[in-house]
C-alpha positions as CSV (number, residue, x, y, z in Angstrom):
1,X,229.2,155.7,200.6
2,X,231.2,155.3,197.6
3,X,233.7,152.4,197.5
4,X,237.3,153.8,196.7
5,X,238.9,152.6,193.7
6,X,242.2,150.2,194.1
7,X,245.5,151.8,193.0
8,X,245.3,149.7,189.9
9,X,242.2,151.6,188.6
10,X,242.6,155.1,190.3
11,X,243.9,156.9,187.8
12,X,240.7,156.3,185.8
13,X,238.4,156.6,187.8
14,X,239.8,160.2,188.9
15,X,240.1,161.3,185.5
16,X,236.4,160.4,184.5
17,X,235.2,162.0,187.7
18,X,236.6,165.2,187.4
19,X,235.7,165.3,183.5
20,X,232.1,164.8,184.9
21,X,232.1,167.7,187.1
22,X,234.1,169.7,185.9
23,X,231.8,172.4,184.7
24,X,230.8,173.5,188.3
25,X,233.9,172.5,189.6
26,X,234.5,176.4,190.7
27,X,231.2,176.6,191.8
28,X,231.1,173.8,194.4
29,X,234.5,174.7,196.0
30,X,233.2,178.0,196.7
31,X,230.1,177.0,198.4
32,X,231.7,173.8,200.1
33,X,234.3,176.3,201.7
34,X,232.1,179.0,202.4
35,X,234.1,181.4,199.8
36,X,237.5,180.1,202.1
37,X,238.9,178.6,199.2
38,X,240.3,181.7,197.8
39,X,242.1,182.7,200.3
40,X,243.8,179.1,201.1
41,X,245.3,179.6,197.8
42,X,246.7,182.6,198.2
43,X,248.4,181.8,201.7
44,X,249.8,178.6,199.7
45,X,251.9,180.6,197.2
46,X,252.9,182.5,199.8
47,X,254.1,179.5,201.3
48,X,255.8,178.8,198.1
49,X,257.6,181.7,198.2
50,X,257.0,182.1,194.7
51,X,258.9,185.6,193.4
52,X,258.0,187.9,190.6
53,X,259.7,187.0,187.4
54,X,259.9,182.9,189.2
55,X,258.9,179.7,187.5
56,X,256.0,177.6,189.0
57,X,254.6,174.2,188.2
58,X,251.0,173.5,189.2
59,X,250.4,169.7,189.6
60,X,246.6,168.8,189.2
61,X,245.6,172.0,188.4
62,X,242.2,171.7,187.2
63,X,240.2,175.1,186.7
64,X,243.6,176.9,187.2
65,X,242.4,178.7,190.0
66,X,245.8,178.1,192.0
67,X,247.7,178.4,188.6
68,X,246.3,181.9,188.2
69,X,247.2,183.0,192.0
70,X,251.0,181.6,190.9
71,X,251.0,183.9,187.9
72,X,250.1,187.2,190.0
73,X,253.0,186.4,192.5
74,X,255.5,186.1,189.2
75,X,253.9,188.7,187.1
76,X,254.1,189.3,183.4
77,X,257.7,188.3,183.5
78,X,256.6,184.8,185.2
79,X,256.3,181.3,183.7
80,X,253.9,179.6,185.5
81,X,252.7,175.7,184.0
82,X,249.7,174.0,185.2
83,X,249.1,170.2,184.7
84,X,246.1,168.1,184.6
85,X,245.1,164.8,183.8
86,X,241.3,165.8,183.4
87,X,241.0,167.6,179.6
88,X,237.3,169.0,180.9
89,X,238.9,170.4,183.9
90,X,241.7,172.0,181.9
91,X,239.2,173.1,179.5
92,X,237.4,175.1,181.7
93,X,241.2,176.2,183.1
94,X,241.5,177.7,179.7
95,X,238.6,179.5,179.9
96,X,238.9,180.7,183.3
97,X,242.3,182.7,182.1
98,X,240.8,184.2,178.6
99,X,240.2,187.2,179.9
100,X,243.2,186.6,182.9
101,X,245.9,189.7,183.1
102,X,248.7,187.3,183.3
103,X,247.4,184.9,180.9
104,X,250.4,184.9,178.3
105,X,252.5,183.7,181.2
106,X,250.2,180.7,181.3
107,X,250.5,177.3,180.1
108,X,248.4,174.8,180.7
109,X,248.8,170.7,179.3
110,X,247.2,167.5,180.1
111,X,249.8,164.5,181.7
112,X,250.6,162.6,184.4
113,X,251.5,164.2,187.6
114,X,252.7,160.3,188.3
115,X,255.6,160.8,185.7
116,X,255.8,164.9,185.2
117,X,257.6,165.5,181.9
118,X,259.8,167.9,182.8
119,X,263.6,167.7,183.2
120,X,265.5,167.7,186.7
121,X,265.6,170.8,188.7
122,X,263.7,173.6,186.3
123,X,261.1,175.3,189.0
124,X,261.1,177.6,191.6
125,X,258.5,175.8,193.4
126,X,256.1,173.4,192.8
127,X,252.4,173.3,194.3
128,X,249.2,171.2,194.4
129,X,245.7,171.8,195.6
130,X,243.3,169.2,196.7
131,X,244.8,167.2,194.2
132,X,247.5,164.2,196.2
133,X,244.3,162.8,197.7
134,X,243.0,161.2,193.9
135,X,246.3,160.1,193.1
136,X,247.4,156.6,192.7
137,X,250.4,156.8,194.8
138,X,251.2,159.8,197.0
139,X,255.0,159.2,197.6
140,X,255.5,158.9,193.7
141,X,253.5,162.6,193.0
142,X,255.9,164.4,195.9
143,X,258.8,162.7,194.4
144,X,258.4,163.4,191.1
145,X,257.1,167.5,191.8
146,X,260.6,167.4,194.0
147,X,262.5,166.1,191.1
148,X,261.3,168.9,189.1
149,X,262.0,171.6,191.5
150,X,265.0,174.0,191.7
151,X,267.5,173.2,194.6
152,X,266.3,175.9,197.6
153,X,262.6,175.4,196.2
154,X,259.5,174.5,197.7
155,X,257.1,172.1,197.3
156,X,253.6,172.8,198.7
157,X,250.2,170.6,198.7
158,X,246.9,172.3,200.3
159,X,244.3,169.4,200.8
160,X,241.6,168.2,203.0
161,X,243.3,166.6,206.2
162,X,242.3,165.2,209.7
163,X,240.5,167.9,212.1
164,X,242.5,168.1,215.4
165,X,239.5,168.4,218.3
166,X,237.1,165.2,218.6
167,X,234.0,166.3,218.7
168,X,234.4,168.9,216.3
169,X,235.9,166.3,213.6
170,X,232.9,164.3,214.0
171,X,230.7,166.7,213.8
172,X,232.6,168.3,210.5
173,X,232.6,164.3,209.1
174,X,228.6,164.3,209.7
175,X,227.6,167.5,208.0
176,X,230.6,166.8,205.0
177,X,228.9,163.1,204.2
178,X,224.6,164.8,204.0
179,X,225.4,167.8,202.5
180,X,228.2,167.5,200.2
181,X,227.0,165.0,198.3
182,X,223.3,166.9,198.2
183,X,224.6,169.9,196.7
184,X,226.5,168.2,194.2
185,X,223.5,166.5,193.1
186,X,221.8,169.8,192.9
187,X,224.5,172.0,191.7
188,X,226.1,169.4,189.1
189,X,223.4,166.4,189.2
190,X,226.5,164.0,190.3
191,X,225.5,163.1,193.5
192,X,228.3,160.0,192.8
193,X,231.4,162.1,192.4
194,X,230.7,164.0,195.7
195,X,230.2,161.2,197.6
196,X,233.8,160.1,196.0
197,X,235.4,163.8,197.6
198,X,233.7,163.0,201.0
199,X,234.8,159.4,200.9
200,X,238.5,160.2,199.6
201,X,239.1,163.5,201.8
202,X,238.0,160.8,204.7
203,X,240.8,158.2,203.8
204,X,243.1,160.7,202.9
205,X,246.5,160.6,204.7
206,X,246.5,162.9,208.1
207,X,248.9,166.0,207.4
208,X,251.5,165.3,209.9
209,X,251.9,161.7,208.2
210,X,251.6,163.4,204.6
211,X,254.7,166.0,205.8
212,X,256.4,162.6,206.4
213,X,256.1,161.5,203.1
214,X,257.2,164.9,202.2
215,X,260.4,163.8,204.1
216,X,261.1,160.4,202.9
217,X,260.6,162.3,199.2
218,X,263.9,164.0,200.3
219,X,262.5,167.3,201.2
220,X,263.2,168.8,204.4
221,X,261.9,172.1,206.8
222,X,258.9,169.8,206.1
223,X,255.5,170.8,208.0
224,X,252.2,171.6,208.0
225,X,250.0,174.1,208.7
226,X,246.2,173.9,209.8
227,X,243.2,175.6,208.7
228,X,239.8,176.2,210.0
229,X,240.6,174.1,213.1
230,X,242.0,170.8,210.6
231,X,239.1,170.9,208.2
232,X,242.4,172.2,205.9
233,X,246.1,171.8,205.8
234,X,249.0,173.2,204.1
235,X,252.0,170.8,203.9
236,X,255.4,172.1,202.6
237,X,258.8,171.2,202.2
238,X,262.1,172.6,200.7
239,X,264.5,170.7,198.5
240,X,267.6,170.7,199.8
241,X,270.5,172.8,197.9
């Protein structure tokens, strides 16, 4: 068990993690979701309603994997942005796209997804993926990826969330705290930073309380969407026109 870091110290303890790991980054999701991951993405740019020749901003991107499935929904004509506080992670992002079809509408830079530095209103939509869970400050991050979106647009977050049947949820908890953290020390040799995913996805927000803050961010048609029984959630929200 890995005792969270305090708001105050968050952001740095996040960002050295993820510059730790992030060489097998890719390879962990895959095997932690069973291949699952891919798809998820893709259903959340649905959800973002995303259209060809559109404007996407993709907070916490890391690898770029969701940056990528944005670029495919726009196209060549797309301008798609992905952010990341981690420079490993984005420079593994840029290597993930070299050979990427849509790479040119690509852009990928290192800030804070606490303060975005973009002006008011320039995105179609904005998404995040397992990434509002190793923030300092959740509200602030939906704010600010509201801020940046285009009246009508949508704001969409896929994350680890709350599973909905008992037994199942502590079953799922079990298995996530042994073998996470094992494979991580055998797949990355951090057994410390998986321990950290297991212990943050476990104090992370439930997703009909995260759709909430969605709401008090000033988005509404907020909601969320389960997968795999809870294990996953989409959470999404519009801004109002």
């Amino acid at each position: 068990m890995v005792n969270l870091p305090g708001k105050e110290d968050k952001a740095q303890y996040v960002q050295e993690t993820f510059n730790a790991i992030a060489k097998n980054y890719d390879l962990m999701n895959t095997l932690m979701t069973l291949g699952l991951d891919k798809s998820w993405r893709r259903l959340e740019v649905k959800r973002a309603e995303l259209k060809e020749g559109g404007t996407g901003l993709d907070v916490c991107c890391g690898t770029g994997m969701l940056t990528m499935e944005l670029a495919r929904a726009a196209g060549p004509a797309g301008r798609i942005t992905g952010l990341d506080f981690s420079e490993n992670m984005l420079e593994v992002a840029r290597q993930n796209i070299r050979d990427f079809a849509f790479k040119d509408s690509i852009r990928l830079i290192q800030g804070d997804a606490m303060s975005l530095p973009f002006e008011n209103n320039v995105f179609d939509c904005a998404t995040v993926g397992w990434g509002l869970r190793n923030v300092p400050d959740i509200f602030k991050v939906v704010q600010e990826m509201a801020r940046v979106v285009k009246p009508g647009g949508k704001v969409v977050s896929l994350d680890m969330a709350q599973p909905v049947t008992p037994v199942f949820r502590e079953l799922y908890w079990l298995c996530f705290n042994r073998v996470i953290p094992a494979m991580g020390k055998l797949f990355s040799g951090n057994k410390k930073a998986y321990d950290y995913l297991h212990d943050s996805a476990k104090a992370f927000v439930h997703q009909k309380e995260l759709a909430g803050i969605f709401a008090r961010a000033g988005l509404v048609e907020t909601r969320c969407l389960n997968l795999c029984g809870g294990v996953v959630a989409i959470v999404e929200g519009r801004k109002a026109f």
